[in-house]
C-alpha positions as CSV (number, residue, x, y, z in Angstrom):
1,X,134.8,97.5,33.2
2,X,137.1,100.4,33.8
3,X,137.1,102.6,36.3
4,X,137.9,106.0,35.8
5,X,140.6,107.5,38.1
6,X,138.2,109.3,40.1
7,X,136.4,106.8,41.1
8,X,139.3,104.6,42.0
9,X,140.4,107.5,44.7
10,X,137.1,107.6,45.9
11,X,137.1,103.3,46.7
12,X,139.9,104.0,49.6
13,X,138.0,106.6,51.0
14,X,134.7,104.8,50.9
15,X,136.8,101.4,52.5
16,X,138.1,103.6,55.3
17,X,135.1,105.1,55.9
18,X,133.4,101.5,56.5
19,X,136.0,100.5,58.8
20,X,135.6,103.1,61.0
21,X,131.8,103.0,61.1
22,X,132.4,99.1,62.2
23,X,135.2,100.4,64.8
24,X,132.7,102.8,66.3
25,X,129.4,100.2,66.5
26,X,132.4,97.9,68.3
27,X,133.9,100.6,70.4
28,X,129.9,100.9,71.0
29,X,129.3,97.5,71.8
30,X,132.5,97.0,74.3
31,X,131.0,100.4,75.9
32,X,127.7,98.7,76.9
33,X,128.8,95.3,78.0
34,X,131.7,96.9,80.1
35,X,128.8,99.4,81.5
36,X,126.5,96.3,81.6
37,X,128.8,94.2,84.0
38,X,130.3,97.6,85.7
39,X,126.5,97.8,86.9
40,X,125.8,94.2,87.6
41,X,129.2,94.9,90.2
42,X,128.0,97.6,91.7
43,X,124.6,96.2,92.0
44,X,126.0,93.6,93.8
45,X,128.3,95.4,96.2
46,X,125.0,97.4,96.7
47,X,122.6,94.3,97.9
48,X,125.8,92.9,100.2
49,X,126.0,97.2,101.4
50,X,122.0,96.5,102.7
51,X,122.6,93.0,104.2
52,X,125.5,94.1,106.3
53,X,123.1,96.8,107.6
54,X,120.4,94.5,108.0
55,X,122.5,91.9,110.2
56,X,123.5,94.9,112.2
57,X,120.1,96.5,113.0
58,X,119.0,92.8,113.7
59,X,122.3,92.8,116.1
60,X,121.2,95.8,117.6
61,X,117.6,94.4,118.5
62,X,118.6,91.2,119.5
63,X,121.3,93.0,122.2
64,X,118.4,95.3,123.0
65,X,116.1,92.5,124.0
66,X,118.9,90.6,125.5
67,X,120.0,93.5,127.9
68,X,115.6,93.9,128.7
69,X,115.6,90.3,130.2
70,X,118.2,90.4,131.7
71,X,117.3,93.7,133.6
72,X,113.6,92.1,134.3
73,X,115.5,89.2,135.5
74,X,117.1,91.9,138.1
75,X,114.2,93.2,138.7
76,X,112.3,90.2,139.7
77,X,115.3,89.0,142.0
78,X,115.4,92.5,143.5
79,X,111.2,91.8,144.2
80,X,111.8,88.5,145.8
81,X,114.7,89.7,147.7
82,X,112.7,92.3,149.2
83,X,109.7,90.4,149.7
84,X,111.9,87.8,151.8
85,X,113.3,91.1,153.4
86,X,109.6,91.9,154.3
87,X,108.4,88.4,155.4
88,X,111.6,88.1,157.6
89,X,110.5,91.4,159.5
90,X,106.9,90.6,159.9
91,X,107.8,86.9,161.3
92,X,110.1,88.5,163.8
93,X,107.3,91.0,164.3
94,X,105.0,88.5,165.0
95,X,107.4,86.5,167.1
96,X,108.2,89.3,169.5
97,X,104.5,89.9,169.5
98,X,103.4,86.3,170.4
99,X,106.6,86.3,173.2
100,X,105.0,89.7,174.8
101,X,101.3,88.0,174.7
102,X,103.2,84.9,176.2
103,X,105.1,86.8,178.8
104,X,102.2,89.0,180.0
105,X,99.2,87.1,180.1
106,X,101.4,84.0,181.4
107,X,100.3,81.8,177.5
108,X,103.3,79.7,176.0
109,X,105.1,81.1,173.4
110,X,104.2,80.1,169.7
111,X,106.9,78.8,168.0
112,X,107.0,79.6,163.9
């Protein structure tokens, strides 16, 4: 079988031709699997991203809640302070009172 001349200049051409189709569908293939894992990455950095926020609202609301009890626990000392305040004055009220009654109308004086 002999090939005329043409058609042996055409065989490189149609070889080079080939190899570069196969160097493009690899070029091709590298592209998507480097695209692939540069996704995957950035997915990744993206769910850690959301987490961090999440731990820091969660912070946030746990401080929040922390600094409401302890301001109710303020509150409620404040409440008993005062009403020990109050009871103090209205047994020293009474007191002076009864030691007026007493002192007047000549009846011992109650002690409390």
């Amino acid at each position: 079988m002999n090939s005329s001349p043409p058609m042996r200049a055409m065989r490189p051409r149609v070889a080079e031709r080939l190899l570069e189709a196969l160097r493009h569908v690899a070029q091709h293939a590298v592209a998507d699997v480097v695209a692939e894992r540069v996704v995957d990455l950035l997915e990744a950095a993206q769910v850690e991203h959301e987490q961090r926020q999440r731990s820091a609202a969660t912070d946030r609301r746990r401080a929040h809640a922390s600094r409401c009890v302890e301001q109710r626990g303020a509150v409620r000392a404040a409440m008993v302070s005062e009403s020990c305040v109050a009871w103090c004055c209205r047994r020293r009220l009474l007191r002076a009172a009864l030691a007026d009654v007493a002192h007047d109308g000549g009846v011992q004086a109650l002690r409390c």
